[in-house]
N, C-alpha and C positions, 0 to 999 in steps of 0.2 A: 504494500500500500504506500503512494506517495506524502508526502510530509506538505506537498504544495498549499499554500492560501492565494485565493480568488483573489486577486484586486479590483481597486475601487474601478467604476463604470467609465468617471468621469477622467480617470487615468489611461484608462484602454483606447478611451476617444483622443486623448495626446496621442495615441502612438497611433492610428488610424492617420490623423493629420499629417503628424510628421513623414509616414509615408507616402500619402496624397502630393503632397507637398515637394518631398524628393530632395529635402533641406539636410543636411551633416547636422550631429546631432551628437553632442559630448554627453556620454554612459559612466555614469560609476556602477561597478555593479562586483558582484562574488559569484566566483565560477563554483562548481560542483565539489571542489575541494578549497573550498572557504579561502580562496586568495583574491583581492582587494585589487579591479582593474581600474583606472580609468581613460578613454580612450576616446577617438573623432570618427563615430561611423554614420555609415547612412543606413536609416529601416530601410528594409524591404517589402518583409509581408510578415503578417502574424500567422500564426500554425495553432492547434492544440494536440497532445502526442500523448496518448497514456493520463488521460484528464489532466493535464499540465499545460499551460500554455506559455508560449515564446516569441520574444520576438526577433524573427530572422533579419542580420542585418549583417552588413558588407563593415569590413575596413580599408584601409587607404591602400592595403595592395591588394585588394578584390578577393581575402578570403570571404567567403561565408561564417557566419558564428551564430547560433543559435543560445539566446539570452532567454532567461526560464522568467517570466516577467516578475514573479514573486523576489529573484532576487537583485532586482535592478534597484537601487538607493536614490541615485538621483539624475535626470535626463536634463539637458541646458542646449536649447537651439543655439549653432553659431552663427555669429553675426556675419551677414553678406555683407562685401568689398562694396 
């Protein structure tokens, strides 16, 4: 059984935009063995996987990384040139 918690509604609809959007988007987040990232990617698309949900998103050399949303701390759009 997963340990996952739901997040909030109006938090989901952030990351909905920010994909819409197509805006770089600075993540702090904890990966799966509790280490502390924080980094400049772009969403992509949200998923749900084993009732857990993620959101799939690119870094600056186009790996793919899938973010489990319960563990993401805090998202900050960056500022356009």
């Amino acid at each position: 059984m997963s340990d996952y918690t739901p997040i909030d509604c109006g938090l989901y609809s952030e990351y909905e935009l920010a994909i819409i959007e197509g805006r770089r988007t600075r993540i702090a987040w904890r990966d799966q063995d509790d280490r502390y990232h924080i980094e400049v990617l772009k969403p992509c698309d949200l998923l749900t996987r084993n009732h857990e949900e993620f959101l799939v998103v690119e870094n600056l050399q186009g790996q793919r990384l899938d973010l489990r949303l319960d563990r993401i701390a805090r998202i900050e759009s960056e500022q356009n040139p």
